[in-house]
VEXDREN-2710 file (C-alpha; in Angstrom, 1 decimal):
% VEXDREN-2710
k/r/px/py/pz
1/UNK/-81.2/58.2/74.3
2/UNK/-78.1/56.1/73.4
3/UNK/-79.5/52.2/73.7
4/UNK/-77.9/49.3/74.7
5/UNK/-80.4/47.1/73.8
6/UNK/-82.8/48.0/70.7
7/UNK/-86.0/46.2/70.4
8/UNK/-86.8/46.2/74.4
9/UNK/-90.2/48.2/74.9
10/UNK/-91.1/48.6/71.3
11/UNK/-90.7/44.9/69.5
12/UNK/-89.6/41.8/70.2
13/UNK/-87.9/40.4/67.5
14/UNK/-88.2/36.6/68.3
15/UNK/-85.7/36.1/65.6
16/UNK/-83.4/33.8/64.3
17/UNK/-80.2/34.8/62.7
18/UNK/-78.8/31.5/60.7
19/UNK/-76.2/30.5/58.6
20/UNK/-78.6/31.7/56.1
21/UNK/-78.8/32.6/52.1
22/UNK/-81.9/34.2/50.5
23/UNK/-81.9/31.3/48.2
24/UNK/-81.0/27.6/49.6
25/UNK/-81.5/28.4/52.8
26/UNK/-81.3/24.9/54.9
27/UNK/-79.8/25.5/58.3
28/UNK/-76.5/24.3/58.6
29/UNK/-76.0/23.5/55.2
30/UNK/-72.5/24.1/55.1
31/UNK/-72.0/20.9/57.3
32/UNK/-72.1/17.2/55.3
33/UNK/-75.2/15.8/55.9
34/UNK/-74.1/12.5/56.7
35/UNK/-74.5/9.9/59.3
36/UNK/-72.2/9.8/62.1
37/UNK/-71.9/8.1/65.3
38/UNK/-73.2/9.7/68.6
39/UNK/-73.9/9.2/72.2
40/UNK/-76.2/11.3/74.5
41/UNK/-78.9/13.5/73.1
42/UNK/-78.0/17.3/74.6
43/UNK/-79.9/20.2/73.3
44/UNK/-77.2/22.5/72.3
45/UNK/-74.6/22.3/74.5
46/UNK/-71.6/19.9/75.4
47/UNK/-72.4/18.5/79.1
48/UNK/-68.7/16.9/79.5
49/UNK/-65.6/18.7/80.0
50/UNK/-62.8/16.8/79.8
51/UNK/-60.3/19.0/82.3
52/UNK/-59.8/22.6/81.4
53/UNK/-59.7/24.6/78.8
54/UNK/-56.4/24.8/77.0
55/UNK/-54.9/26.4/73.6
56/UNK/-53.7/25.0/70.8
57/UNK/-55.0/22.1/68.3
58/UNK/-57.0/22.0/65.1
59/UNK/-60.8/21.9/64.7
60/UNK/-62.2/20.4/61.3
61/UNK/-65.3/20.4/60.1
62/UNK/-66.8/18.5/57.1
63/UNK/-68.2/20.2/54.5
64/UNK/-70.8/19.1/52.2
65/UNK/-70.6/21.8/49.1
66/UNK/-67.8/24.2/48.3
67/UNK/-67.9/27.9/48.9
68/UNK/-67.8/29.8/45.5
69/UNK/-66.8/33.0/47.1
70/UNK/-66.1/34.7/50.5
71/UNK/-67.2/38.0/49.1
72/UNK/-70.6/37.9/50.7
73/UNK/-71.8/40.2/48.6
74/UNK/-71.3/38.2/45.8
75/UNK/-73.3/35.2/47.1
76/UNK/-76.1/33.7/47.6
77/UNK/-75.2/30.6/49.0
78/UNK/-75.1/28.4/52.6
79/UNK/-72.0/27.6/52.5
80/UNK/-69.9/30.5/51.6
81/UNK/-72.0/32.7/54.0
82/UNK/-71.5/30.0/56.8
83/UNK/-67.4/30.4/56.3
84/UNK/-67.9/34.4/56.4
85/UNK/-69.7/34.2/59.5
86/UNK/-66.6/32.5/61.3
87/UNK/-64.2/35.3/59.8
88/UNK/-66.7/38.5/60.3
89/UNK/-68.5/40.1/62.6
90/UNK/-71.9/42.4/63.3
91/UNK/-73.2/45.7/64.1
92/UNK/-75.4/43.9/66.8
93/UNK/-75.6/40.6/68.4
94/UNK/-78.8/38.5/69.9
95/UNK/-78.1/37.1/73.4
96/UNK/-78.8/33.2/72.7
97/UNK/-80.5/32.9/76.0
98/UNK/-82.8/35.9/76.1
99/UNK/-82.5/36.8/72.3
100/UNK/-82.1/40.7/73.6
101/UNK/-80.4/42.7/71.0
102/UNK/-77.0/44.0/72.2
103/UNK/-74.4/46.2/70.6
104/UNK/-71.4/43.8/69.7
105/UNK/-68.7/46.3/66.8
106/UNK/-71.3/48.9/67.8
107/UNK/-71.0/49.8/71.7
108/UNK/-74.3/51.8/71.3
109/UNK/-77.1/52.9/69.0
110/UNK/-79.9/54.9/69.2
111/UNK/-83.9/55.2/67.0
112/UNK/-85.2/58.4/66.5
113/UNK/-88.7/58.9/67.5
114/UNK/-90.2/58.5/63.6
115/UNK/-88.0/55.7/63.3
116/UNK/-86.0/56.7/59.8
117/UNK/-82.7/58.0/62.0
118/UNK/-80.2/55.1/63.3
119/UNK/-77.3/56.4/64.5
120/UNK/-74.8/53.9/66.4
121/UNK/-71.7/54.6/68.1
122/UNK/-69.0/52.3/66.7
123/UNK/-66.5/50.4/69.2
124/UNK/-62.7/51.7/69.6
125/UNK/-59.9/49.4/69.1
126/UNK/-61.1/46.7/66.5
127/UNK/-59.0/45.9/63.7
128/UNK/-59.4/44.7/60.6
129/UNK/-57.0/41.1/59.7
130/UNK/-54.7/43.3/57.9
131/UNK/-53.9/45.5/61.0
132/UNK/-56.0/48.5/59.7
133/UNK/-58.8/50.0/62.0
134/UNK/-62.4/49.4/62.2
135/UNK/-63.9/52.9/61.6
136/UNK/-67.5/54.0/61.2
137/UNK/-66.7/54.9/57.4
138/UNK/-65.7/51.2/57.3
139/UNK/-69.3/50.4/57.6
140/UNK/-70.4/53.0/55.1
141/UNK/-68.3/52.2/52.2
142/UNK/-69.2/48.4/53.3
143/UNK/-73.4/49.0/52.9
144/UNK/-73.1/51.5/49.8
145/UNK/-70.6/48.8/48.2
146/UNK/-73.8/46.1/49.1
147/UNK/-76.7/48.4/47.7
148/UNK/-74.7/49.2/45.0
149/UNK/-76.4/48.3/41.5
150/UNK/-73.2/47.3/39.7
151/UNK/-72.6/45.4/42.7
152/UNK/-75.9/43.3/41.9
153/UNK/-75.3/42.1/45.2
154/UNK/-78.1/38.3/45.8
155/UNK/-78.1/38.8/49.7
156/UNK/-76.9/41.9/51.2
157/UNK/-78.1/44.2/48.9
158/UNK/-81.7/43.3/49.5
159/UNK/-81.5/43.6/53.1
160/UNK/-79.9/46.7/53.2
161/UNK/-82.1/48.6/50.5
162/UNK/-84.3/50.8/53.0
163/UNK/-81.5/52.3/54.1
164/UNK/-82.0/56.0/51.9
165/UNK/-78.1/57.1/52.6
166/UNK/-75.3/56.7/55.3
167/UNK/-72.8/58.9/56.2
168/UNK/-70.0/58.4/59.3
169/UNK/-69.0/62.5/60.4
170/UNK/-66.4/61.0/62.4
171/UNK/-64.6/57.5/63.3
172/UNK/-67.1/56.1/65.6
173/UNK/-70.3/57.5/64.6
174/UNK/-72.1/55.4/61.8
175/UNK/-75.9/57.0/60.9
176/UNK/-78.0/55.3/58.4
177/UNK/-81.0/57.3/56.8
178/UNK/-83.7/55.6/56.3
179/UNK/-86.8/55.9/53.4
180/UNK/-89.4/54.9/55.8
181/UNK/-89.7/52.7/59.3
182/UNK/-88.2/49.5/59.0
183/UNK/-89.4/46.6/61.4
184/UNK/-86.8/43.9/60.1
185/UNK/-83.8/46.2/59.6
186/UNK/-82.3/45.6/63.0
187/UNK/-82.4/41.7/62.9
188/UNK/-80.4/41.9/59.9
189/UNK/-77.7/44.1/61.6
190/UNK/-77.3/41.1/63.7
191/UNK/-76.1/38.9/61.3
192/UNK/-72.5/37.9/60.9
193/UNK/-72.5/37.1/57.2
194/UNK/-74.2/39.5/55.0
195/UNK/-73.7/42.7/56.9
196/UNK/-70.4/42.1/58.2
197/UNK/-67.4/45.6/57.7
198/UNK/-65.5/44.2/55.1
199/UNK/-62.1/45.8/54.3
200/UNK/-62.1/48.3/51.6
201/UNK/-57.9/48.2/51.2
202/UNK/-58.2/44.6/51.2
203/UNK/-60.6/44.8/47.9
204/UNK/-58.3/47.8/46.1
205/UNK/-55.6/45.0/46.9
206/UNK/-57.1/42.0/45.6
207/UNK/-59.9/42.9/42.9
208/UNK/-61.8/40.0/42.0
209/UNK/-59.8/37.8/43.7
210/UNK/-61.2/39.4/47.2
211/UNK/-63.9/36.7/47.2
212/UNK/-60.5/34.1/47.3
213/UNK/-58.3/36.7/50.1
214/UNK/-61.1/37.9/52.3
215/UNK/-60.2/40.0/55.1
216/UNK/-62.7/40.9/57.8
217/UNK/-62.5/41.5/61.6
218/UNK/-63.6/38.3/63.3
219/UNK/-62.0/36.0/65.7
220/UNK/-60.9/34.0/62.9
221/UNK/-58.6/34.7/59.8
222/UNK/-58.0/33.3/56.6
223/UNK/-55.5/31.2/55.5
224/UNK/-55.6/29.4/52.5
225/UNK/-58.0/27.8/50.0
226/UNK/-57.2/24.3/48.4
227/UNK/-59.6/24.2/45.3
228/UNK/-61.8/21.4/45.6
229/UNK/-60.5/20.1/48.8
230/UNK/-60.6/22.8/51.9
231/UNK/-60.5/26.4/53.5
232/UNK/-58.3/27.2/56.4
233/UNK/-58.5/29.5/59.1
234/UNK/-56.1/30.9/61.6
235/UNK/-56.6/32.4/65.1
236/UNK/-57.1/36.0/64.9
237/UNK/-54.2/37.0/67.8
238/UNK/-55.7/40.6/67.9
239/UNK/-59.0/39.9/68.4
240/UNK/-60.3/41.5/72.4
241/UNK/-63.8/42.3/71.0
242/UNK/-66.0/39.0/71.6
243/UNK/-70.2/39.0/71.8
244/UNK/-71.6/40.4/74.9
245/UNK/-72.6/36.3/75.2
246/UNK/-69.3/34.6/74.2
247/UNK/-67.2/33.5/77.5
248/UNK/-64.2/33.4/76.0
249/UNK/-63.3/37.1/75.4
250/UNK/-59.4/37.0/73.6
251/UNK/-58.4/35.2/70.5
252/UNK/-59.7/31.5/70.1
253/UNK/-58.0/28.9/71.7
254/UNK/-57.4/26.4/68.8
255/UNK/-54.9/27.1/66.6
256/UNK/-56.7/26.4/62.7
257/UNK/-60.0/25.8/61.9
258/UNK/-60.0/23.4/58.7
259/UNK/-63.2/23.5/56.4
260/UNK/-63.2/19.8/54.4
261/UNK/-65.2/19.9/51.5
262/UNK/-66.7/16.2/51.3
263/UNK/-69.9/15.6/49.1
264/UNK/-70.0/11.8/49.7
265/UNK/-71.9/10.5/52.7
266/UNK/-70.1/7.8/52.7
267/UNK/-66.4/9.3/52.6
268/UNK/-68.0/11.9/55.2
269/UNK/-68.9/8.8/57.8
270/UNK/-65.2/7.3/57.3
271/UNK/-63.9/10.5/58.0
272/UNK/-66.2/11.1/61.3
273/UNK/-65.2/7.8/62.4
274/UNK/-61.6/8.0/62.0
275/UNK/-61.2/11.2/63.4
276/UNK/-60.0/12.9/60.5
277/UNK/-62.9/15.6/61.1
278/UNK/-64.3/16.3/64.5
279/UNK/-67.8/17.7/63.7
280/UNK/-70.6/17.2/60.9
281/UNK/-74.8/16.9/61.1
282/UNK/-76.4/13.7/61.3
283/UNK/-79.6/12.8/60.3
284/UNK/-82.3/12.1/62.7
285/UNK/-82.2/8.3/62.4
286/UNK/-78.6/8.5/62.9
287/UNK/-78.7/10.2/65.6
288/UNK/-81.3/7.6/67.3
289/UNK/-79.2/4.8/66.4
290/UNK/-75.7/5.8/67.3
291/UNK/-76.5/7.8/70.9
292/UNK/-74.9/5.2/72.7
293/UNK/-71.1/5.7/70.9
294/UNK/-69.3/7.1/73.1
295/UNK/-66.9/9.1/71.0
296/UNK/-69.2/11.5/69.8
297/UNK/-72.0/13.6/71.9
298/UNK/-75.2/15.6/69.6
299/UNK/-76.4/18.7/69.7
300/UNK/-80.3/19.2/68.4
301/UNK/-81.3/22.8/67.5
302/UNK/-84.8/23.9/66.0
303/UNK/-84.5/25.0/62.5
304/UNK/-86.7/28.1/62.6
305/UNK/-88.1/27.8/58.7
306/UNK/-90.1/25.8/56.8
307/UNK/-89.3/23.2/54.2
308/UNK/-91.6/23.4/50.8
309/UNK/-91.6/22.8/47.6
310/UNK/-92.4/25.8/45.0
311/UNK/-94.2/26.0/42.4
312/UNK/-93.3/27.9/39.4
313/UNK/-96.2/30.5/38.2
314/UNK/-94.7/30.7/35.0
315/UNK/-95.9/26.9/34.3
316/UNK/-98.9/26.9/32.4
317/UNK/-100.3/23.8/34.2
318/UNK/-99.4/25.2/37.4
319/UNK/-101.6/28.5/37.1
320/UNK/-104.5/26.8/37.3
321/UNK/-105.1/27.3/41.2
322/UNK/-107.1/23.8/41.3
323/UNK/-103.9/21.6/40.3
324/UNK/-101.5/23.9/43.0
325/UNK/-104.3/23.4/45.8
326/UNK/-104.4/19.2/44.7
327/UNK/-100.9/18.9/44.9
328/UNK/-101.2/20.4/48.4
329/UNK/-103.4/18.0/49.5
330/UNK/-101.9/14.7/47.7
331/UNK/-98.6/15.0/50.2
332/UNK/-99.3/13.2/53.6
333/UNK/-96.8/14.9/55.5
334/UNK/-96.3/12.5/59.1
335/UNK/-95.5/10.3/56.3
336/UNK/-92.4/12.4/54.5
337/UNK/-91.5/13.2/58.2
338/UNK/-91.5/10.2/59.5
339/UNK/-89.3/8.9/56.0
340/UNK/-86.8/11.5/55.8
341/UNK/-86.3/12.7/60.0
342/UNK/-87.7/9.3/61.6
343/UNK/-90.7/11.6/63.0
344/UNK/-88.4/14.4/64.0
345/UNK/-90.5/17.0/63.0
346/UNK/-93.4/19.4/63.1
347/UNK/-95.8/19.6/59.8
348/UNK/-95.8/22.7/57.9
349/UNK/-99.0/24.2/56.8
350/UNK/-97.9/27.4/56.1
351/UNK/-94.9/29.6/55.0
352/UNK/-93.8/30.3/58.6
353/UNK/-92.8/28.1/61.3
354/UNK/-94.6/27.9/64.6
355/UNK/-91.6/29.8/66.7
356/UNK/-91.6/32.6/64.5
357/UNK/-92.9/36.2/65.5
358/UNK/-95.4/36.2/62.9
359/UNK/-96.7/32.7/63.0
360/UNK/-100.8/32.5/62.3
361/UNK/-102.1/29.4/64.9
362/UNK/-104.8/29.4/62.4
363/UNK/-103.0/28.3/59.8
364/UNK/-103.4/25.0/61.0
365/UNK/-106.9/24.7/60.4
366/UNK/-107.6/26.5/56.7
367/UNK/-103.9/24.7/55.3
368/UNK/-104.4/21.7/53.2
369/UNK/-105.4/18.5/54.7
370/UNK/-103.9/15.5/53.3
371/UNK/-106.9/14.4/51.2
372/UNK/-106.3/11.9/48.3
373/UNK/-109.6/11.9/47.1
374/UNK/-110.2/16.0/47.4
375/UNK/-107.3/16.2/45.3
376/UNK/-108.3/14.1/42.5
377/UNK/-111.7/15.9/42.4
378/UNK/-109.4/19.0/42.2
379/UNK/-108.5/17.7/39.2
380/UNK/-110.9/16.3/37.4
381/UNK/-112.7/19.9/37.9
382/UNK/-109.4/21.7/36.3
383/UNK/-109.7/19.1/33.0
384/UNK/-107.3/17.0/34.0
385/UNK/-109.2/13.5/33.2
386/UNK/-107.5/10.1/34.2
387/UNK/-105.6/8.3/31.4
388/UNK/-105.0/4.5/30.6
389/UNK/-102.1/4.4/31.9
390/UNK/-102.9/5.8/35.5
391/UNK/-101.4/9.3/34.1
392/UNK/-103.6/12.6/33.8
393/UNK/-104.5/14.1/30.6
394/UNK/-105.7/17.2/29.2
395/UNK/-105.8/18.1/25.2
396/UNK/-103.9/15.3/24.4
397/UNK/-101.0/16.5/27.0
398/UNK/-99.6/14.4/30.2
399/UNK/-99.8/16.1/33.3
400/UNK/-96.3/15.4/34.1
401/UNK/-94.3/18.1/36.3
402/UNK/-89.9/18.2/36.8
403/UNK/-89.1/18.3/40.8
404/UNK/-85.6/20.3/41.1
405/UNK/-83.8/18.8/43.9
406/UNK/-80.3/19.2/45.8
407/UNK/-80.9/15.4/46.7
408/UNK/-83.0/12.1/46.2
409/UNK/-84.2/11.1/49.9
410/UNK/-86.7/8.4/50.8
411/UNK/-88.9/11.9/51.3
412/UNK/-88.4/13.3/47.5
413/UNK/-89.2/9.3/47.0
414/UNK/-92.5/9.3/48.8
415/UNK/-93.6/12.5/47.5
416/UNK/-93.5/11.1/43.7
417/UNK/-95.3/7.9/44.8
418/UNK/-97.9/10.5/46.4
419/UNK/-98.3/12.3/43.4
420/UNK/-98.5/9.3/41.1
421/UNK/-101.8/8.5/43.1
422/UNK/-103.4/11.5/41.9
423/UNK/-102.1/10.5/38.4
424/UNK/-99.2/13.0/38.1
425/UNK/-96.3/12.4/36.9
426/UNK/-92.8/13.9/38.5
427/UNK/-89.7/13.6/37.0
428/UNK/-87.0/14.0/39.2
429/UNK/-84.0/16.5/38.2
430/UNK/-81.3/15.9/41.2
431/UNK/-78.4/19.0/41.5
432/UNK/-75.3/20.2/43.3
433/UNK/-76.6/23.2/45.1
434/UNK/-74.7/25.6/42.9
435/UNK/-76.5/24.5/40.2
436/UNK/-79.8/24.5/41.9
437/UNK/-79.3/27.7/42.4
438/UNK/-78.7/29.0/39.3
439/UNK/-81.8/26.9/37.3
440/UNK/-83.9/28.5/40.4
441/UNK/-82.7/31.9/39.3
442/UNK/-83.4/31.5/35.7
443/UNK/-86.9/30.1/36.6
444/UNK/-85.9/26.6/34.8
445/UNK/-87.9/24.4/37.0
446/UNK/-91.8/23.5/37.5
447/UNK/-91.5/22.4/41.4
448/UNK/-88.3/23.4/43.3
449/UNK/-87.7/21.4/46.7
450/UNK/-86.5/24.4/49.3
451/UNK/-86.0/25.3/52.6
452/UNK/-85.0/28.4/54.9
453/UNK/-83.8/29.1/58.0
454/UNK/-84.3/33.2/58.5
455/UNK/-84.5/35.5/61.7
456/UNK/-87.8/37.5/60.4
457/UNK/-90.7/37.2/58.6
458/UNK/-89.6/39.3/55.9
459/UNK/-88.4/36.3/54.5
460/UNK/-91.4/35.9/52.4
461/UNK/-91.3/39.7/51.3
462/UNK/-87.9/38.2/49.3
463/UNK/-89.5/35.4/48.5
464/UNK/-92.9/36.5/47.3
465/UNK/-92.6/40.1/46.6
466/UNK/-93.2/40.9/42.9
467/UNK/-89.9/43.0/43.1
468/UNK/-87.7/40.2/44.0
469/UNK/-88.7/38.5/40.5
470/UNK/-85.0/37.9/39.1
471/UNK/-83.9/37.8/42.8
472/UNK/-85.7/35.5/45.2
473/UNK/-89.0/35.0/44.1
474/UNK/-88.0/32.3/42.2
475/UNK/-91.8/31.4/41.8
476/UNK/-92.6/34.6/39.9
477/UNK/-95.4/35.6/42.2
478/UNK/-97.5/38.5/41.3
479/UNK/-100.1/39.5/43.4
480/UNK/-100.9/43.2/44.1
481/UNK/-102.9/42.3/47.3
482/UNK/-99.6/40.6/48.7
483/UNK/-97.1/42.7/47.8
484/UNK/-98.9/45.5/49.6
485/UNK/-99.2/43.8/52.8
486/UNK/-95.7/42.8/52.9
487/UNK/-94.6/46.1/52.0
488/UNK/-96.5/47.3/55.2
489/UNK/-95.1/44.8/57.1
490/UNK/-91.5/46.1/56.7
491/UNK/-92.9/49.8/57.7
492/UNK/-95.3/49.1/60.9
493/UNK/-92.8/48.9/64.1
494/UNK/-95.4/48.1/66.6
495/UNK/-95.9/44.3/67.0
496/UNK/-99.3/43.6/67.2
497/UNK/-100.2/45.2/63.9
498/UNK/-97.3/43.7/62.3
499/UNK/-98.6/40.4/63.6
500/UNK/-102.1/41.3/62.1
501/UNK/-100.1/41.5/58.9
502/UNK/-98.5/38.5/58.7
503/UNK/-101.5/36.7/59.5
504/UNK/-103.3/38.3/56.5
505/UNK/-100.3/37.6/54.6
506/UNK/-100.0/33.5/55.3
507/UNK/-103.7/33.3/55.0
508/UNK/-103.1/34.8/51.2
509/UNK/-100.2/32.6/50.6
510/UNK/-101.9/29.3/52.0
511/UNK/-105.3/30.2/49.8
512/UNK/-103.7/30.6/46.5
513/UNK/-101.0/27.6/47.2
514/UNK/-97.9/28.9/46.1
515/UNK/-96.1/26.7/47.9
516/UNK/-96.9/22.8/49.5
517/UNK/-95.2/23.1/53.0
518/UNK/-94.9/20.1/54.3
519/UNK/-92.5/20.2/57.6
520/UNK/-89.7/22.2/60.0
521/UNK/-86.5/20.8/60.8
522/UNK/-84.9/19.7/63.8
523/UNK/-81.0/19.6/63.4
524/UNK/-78.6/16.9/64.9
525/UNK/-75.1/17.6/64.9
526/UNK/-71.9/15.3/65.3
527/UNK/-69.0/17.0/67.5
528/UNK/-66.6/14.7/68.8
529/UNK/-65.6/14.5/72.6
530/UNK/-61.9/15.8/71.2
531/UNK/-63.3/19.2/71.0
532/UNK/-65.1/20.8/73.6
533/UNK/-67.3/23.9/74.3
534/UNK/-69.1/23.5/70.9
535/UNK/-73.1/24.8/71.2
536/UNK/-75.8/24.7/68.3
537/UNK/-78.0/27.5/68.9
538/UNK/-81.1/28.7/66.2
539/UNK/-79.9/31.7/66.1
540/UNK/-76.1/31.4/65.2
541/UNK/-75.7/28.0/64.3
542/UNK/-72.6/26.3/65.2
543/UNK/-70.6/27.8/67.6
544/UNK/-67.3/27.8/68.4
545/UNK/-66.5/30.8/70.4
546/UNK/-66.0/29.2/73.6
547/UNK/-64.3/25.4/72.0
548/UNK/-61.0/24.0/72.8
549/UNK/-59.7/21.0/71.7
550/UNK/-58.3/18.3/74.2
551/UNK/-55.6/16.6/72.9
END
């Protein structure tokens, strides 16, 4: 039976489809983190409509790190699959509201009964940017391009790998084959960025250089890209093929959308305030402080992830379980909360956050309690013995660890004075995120400060699978007990066993402290009252579907 919804009977995927890479993964990262002047808290939605909707004007955004491509199968990072998202499109969509599946560049799809045989029904009349049609071989040369292996794709090639072959016997039929079940394959149809068509004469045409000319099908097209200062995007005039949510059906109503790339806070709050750009996130203490500006409303949206800091297994000092259970319990976590998001947050105990399908309640009670003096018992029993100097010491060697960082907050602060009171030392190692990424790749780091915003738990089959060493398991995890539980948890469709799963799976994780989670996100953004119709939703991020900007 053709399906216009997917998950229905058999699963609910409770899932959140971000602005998401397998790597960085902070929600939203593509927006400068900087404070910014705000009125009324609202929860996702503009509550004041200044008259009616009109078209024309310019939205800009701030940006806090530049895009290195707008291939997205060439990346790995936030903020180039955040611009892709605004210029492409999906298989599916989630309903905000209800988080139903729907058909969205697909007007149908349907399962077969043993679950390998997806075949969906692709939607007439969509065009690429370039004028050329949106046809079901579109999507196959689009996935086998992202499984490729001279591809080497970061992000879409991992998601996509089930998938055993494809083949489209006409325009508008599109059926993937696939090895076995897949419980997180339709979420990641969803997404905008990693699994959007992409246009196969547009990368004959360009070469390389498609990852600086993308051309996609979305509601928004590009322009131009100034190196090192923004990206531009036009309305998309053609565009009649809007989510089954969106109001607004046609073509946006502004005229550009202008990316700013602007890595100082301080250049990013001038900018705010002098209307040069309309929209950025604020932190949470900014967004206490300035709610009662009235140039600027802010939207709050849960980030559904976790943020931790990862431990390398390749570090000698950090194999000992004892030390990676200690450092666990040094970090007082209401405390790094309460630094970094003025309280705006939950504690993390364990790899998943509490609104994710998935998420163990137990978790809260074997996790690591903040215990100063269990953790220096911790490790006296590994060998590490106090020094003179208030440093740990074992054969004559320091136990001092290197904390790779995209940033130095009053958090990344706290968490060093934390760990000094156990007597270890951390060297701080601040980055740009590109180069974060890239010493997280090559393993060069002994604690990693991450964080991810992802729509299933197969997030941690990336991130802790032995077979995404050299991909995403940047800690070099290898444990056969958890690599076969994730790999059933991609394979068993119906939810309460998959649930079962997970639970084993976190309890694994927690036990042999792979990660110290410490808390999940709540997400402020900045939109001045100029622009209207803007929505923050966990699922899609910013949204600007429905905006308009009043002159």
């Amino acid at each position: 039976m053709w399906k216009k919804s997917a998950l229905g009977k058999r699963r609910d995927l409770r899932g959140r489809i971000g602005y998401v890479s397998l790597v960085c993964l902070l929600l939203l990262a593509l927006i400068g983190c900087s404070p910014a002047a705000s009125p009324t808290l609202q929860k996702g939605a503009q509550t004041e409509n200044i008259g009616e909707p009109k078209p024309g004007g310019t939205i800009t955004l701030g940006i806090a790190a530049e895009p290195d491509t707008l291939d997205v199968h060439k990346t790995n990072m936030t903020a180039s699959l955040a611009v892709a998202s605004l210029i492409g499109g999906s298989l599916l969509s989630a309903d905000p509201e209800t988080k139903e599946i729907k058909p969205y560049l697909a007007e149908s799809y349907r399962i077969s009964d043993d679950q390998k045989t997806w075949t969906f029904k692709i939607r007439s009349g969509v065009t690429f940017h370039d004028g050329t049609p949106l046809t079901a071989a579109s999507f196959k040369a689009t996935f086998e391009r992202a499984k490729a292996p001279e591809t080497a794709s970061p992000s879409a090639g991992p998601l996509l790998d089930v998938i055993e072959s494809i083949s489209a016997p006409d325009d508008s039929t599109l059926i993937l084959q696939l090895k076995e079940p897949s419980a997180p394959l339709l979420s990641y149809l969803v997404q905008p960025n990693m699994t959007q068509p992409l246009s196969m004469a547009a990368i004959e045409k360009y070469g390389k250089e498609y990852g600086r000319n993308p051309v996609r099908v979305g509601r928004w097209k590009f322009e131009s890209w100034k190196t090192g200062e923004s990206i531009t995007l036009v309305r998309n005039e053609a565009y009649q093929w809007a989510e089954p949510f969106s109001k607004h059906k046609g073509p946006p109503m502004p005229d550009k959308l202008v990316i700013k790339f602007i890595k100082d806070s301080q250049t990013t709050i001038s900018a705010l305030e002098s209307g040069s750009i309309d929209i950025a996130t604020v932190l949470a203490k900014e967004a206490k402080e300035y709610r009662s500006n009235g140039k600027f409303e802010i939207l709050e949206a849960a980030q559904l992830g976790v943020n931790f800091i990862l431990m390398n297994m390749e570090n000698e000092i950090l194999q000992d379980i004892r030390v990676r259970q200690a450092l666990n319990m040094a970090l007082n976590k209401k405390a790094i909360i309460q630094a970094d998001q003025q309280g705006e947050g939950e504690s993390a105990f364990g790899p998943l956050p509490r609104e994710m399908f998935g998420y163990d309640p137990a978790v809260e009670r074997y996790g690591y309690p903040f215990n100063v003096e269990g953790a220096k018992k911790l490790l006296d029993e590994a060998g590490w013995k106090m020094g003179a100097q208030g440093l740990r010491e074992k054969d004559g060697k320091p136990l001092s660890l290197q904390l790779l960082t995209a940033g130095n907050s009053h958090g990344i602060q706290l968490i060093q004075s934390m760990l000094k009171e156990i007597g270890v030392e951390l060297k701080i190692q601040s980055a740009e995120l590109g180069s974060l990424l890239e010493l997280s790749a090559k393993g060069q780091f002994d604690l990693n400060v991450l964080g991810y915003s992802f729509m299933d738990p197969d997030i941690l089959y990336l991130f802790m699978h032995s077979s995404q060493i050299g991909g995403s398991n940047y800690a070099h995890i290898q444990n056969p007990q958890l690599d076969a539980l994730l790999e059933k948890s991609r394979t068993v469709v119906d939810q309460a066993q998959r649930k079962q799963i997970f639970a084993e799976i976190q309890k694994i994780a927690v036990e042999q402290a792979y990660w110290i989670p410490y808390s999940e996100n709540k997400v402020f953004l900045a939109v001045n009252k100029r622009v209207q119709g803007v929505k923050l939703d966990p699922l899609y991020g910013i949204m600007l579907g429905d905006s308009w900007v009043n002159p």
